[in-house]
N, C-alpha and C positions, 0 to 999 in steps of 0.2 A: 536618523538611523542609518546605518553604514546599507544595508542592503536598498533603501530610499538613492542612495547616493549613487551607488555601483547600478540600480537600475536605470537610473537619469544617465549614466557613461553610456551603456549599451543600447540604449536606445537612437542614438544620434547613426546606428546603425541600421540601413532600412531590410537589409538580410534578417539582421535578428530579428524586429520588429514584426515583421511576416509571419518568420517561424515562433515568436512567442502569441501570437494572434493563433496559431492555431492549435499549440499545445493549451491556450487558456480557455481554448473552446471546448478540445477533444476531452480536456479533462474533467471542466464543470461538466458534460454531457454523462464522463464516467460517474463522476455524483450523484447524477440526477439519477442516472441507470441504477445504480448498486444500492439505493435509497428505494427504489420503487420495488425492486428483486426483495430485499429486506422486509418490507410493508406488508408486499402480498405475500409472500412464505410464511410470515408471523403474524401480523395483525390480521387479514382476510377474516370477517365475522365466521364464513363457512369452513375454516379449518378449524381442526381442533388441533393447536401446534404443539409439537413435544420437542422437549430436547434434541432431539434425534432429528427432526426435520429442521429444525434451524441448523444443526452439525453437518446436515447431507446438502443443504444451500449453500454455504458458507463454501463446503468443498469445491463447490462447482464453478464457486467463483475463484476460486484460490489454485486450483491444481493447474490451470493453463501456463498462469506465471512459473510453477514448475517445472511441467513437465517440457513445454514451449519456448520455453527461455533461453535455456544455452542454444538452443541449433537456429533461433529468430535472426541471431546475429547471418548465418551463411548465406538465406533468402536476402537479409536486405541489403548485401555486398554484390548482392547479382541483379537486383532492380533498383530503377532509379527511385529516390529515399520519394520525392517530390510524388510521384505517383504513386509509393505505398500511401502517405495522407491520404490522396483523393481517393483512391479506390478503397482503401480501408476504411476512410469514414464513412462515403457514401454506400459501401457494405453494412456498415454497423448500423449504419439510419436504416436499411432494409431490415434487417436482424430484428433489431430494437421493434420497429414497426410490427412485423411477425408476432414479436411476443406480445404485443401488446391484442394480437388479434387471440392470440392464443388464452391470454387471460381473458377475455370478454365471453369466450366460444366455450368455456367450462371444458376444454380437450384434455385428456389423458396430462397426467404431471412429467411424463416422463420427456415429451413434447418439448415442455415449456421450458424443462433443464437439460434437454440439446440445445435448444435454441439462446439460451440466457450462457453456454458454455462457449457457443461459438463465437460469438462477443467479445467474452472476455479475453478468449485465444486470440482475436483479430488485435483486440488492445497492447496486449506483449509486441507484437511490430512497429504498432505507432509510438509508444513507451521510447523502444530503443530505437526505434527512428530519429524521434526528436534527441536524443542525447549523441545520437551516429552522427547528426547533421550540423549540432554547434560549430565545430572547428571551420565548416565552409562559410559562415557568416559573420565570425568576429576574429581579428587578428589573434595571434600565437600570445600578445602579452596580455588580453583581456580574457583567453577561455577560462581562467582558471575562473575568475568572477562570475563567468556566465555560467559554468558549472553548479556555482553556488548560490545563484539568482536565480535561474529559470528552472529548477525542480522546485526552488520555495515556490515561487509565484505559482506553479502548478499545483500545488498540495491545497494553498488560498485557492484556486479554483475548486477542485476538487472539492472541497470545503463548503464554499458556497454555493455550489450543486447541489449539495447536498442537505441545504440549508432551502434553498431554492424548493427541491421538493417536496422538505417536508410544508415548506406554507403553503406551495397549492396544493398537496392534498388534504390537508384540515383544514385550511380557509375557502379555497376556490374551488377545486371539483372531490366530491370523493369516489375516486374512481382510480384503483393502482394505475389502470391502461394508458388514462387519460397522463398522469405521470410520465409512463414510458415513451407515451409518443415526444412530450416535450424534450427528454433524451435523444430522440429520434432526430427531432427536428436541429438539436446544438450539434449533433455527429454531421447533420448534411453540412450545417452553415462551416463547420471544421474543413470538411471535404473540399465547399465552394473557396474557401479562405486561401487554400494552398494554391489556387489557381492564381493568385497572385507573383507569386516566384516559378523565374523560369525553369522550364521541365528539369532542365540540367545542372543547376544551380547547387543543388543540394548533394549530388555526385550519385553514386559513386563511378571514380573514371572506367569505363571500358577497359584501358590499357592492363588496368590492374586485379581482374576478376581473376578466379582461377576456375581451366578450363571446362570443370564436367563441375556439374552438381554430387555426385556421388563421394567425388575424391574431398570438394570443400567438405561436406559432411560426415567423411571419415577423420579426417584431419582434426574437425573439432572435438569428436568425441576423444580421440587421443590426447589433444590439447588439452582437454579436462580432466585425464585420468596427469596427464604430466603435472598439471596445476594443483591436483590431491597430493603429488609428491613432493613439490614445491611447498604447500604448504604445512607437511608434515616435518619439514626441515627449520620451519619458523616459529617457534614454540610461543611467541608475543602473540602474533596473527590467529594462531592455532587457538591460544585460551579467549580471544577475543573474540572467536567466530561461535565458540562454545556456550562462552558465557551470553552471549545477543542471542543465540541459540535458545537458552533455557528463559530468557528473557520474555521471548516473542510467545513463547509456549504458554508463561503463566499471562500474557497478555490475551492472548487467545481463549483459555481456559475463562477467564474473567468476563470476556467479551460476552460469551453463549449466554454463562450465568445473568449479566444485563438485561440482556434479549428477552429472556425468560423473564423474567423478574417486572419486566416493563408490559410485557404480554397477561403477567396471570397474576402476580402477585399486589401488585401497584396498581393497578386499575382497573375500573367495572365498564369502560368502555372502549373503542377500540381508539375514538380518539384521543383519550384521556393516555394513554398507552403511548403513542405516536408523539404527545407532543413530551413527556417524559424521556422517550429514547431521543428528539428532537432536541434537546435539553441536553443529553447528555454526550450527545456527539460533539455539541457544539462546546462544551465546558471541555470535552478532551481537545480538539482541534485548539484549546484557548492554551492547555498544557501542551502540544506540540510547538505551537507558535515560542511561549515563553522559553521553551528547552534551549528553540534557533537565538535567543537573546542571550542565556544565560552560560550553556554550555561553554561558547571560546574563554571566560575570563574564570570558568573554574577549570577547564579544563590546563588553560595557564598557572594557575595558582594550585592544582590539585593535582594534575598527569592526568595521563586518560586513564589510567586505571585507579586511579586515587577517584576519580571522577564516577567512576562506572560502581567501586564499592560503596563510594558514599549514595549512590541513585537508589541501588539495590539493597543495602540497608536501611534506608528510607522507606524502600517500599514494606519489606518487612515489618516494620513498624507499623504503620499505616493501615496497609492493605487488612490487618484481623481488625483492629480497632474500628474503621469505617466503616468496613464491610459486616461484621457479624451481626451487627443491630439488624442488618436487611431492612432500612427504611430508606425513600428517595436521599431525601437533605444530606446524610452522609456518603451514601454513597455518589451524589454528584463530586461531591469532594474530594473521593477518591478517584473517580474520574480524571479529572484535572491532576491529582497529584501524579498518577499513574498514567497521563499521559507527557508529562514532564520527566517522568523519568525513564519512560520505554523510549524517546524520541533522544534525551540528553545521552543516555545510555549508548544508542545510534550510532551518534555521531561521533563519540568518543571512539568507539569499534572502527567505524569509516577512516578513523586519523589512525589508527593500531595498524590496518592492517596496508594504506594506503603506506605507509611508510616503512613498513615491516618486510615487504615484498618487492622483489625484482619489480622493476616497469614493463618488462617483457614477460613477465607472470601476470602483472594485473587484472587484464581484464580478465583471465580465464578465473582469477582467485574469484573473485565479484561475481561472477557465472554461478558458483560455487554457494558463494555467498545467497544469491539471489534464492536459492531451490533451498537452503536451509532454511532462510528464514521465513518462507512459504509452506513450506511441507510442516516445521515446528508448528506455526497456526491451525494447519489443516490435522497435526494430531494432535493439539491440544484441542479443538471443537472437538473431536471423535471422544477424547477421553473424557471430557464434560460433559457430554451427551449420556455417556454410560453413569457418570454417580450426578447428576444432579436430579432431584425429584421434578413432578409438571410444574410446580411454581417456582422452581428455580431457587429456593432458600437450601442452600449445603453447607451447612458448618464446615463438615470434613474437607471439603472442595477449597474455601477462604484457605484454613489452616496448609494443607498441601500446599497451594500456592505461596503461603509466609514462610515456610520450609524450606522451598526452593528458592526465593528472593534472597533467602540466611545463606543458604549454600551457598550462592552467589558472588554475596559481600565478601562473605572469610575465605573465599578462595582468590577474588580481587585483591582482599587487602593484605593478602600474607604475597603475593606477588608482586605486589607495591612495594612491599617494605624487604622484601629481599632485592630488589632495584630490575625487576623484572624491566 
């Protein structure tokens, strides 16, 4: 496999090698963590979970990437990247640990979702830490590889973190805490990892800060209102960002319904429940993987937006047929279909707008980017919280979502076929 290959090149690099040691740590940890967060907000014998609380979880996990995202980049231009890892993970191992005291100690919920937000905020630094710091560990003619190596290989972490927790907590302890600390414990060994690369290694140079923290952080928020205007100039980037937009939305609206469904509908126990949503993560991660196979040679033979209407008329199809019965077996299927095509869909967008856009717009567009397609999650849980009943079976909720997949397509393929 071509990314097999390209990871065998970048590894004869011992800079990369370090910093992909501790994105593979930092990340199964983030698995482990958002797998335990999940467990005990939904499965917990002593909640009685509704829609609404799986939608106010989900938030908490989701709005830091928002709200934290664009201005993450000014902090880590002013400290060295090499010390955000350490002090950031060994932060999050404290965090994590905290929460884990705080589930055991039965404390006030409100507690537990400061503590489980401050985490994830910490996360958005490390995130864009490790994507800030490629270019200091592998020459100019390999980043682009490593760009597209070491976020898969982080997703495969992530992945199996999260796979990781679900078996010890249905096989080995049942104890969410007991989970979190294992979180706990992959954020330190992230932390201790970085101490392998020198403090200075990862940059950023002194010479090149800008002087006051007030002025970088003005500067950016103007760069992002400049980068709204840049992209209102690129009508390609613009329907792309739109349509991943409406994408992510009915992904998200989908997702709560699962949650529910795997919580009240599909099982009489909690762990019968557990390994169900265990099941079905792991059959969507199998539709993300196969997207990174399949996407390059249709998006060759199809254009990205030939690619993106065929995804979303797919799903269309699909998503009422699987979904309406409301029984496990199809809906794992749709799982996996649906996760093939919210990932293929992606990456199609990532090449729209990666080439749509000035280079000196870039990162502010993807800034941009980053907050849509986290805020569309975070209101598609809110809107599924309000129509889905406590077992999660919505007819109107499936159909909505086929509506909007159809919207999708016929607005894809009519831009296709005018040579959009």
């Amino acid at each position: 496999m071509p990314v097999v290959r390209d990871l065998r090149v970048l590894l004869r690099f011992s800079g990369f090698r370090r910093l992909l040691t501790v994105r593979l740590l930092s990340q199964s940890a983030d698995g482990v963590y958002q797998v335990a967060l999940a467990t005990y907000v939904v499965f917990s014998p002593e909640r009685q979970t509704s829609p609404t609380a799986i939608a106010s979880a989900m938030a908490v996990l989701l709005l830091p990437y928002s709200l934290v995202g664009p201005f993450a980049g000014v902090l880590l231009d002013r400290w060295q990247r090499r010390q955000v890892f350490l002090y950031g993970n060994v932060l999050r191992a404290a965090l994590a640990a905290l929460t884990a005291l705080l589930i055991t100690a039965a404390l006030p919920d409100w507690l537990f979702y400061v503590s489980a937000l401050c985490v994830t905020a910490v996360n958005r630094f490390i995130l864009a830490g490790l994507s800030a710091s490629l270019p200091r560990v592998v020459d100019e003619d390999r980043l682009v590889m490593a760009n597209s190596v070491s976020p898969t290989a982080g997703t495969l972490a992530a992945t199996a973190g999260g796979g990781l927790a679900f078996a010890v907590r249905v096989v080995v302890a049942d104890s969410d805490a007991a989970v979190v600390l294992l979180g706990a414990v992959l954020y330190l060994c992230a932390g201790l990892a970085s101490l392998r690369m020198a403090r200075a290694l990862l940059g950023p140079d002194p010479e090149q800060l800008q002087p006051r923290l007030a002025a970088a952080l003005a500067s950016t928020a103007r760069g992002l209102i400049g980068g709204l205007r840049h992209l209102a100039e690129r009508r390609n980037a613009t329907r792309a960002l739109v349509s991943m937009t409406l994408l992510r939305f009915c992904y998200g609206a989908l997702t709560v319904m699962v949650l529910t469904l795997c919580r009240h509908a599909w099982s009489t126990t909690e762990k019968e429940g557990l390994t169900l949503l265990g099941l079905t993560v792991g059959v969507s991660g199998a539709g993300f993987l196969t997207a990174a196979v399949i996407t390059p040679w249709a998006v060759n033979r199809l254009g990205p937006f030939g690619w993106m209407a065929t995804c979303a008329g797919v799903a269309a199809v699909l998503e009422p047929a699987l979904g309406l019965p409301f029984t496990p077996a199809p809906m794992l299927a749709a799982a996996f279909v649906l996760g093939v095509i919210t990932q293929g869909a992606k990456i199609a967008a990532d090449t729209v707008v990666q080439t749509s856009v000035d280079d000196a717009f870039r990162g502010r567009v993807f800034s941009l980017y980053d907050m849509l397609f986290n805020v569309a999650f975070v209101a598609a849980v809110g809107m599924a919280a309000l129509i889905l009943p406590p077992d999660g079976t919505s007819g109107p909720l499936v159909v909505l979502v086929a509506l909007l997949y159809t919207a999708v397509a016929l607005a894809m393929a009519r831009w296709r076929w005018n040579g959009a």
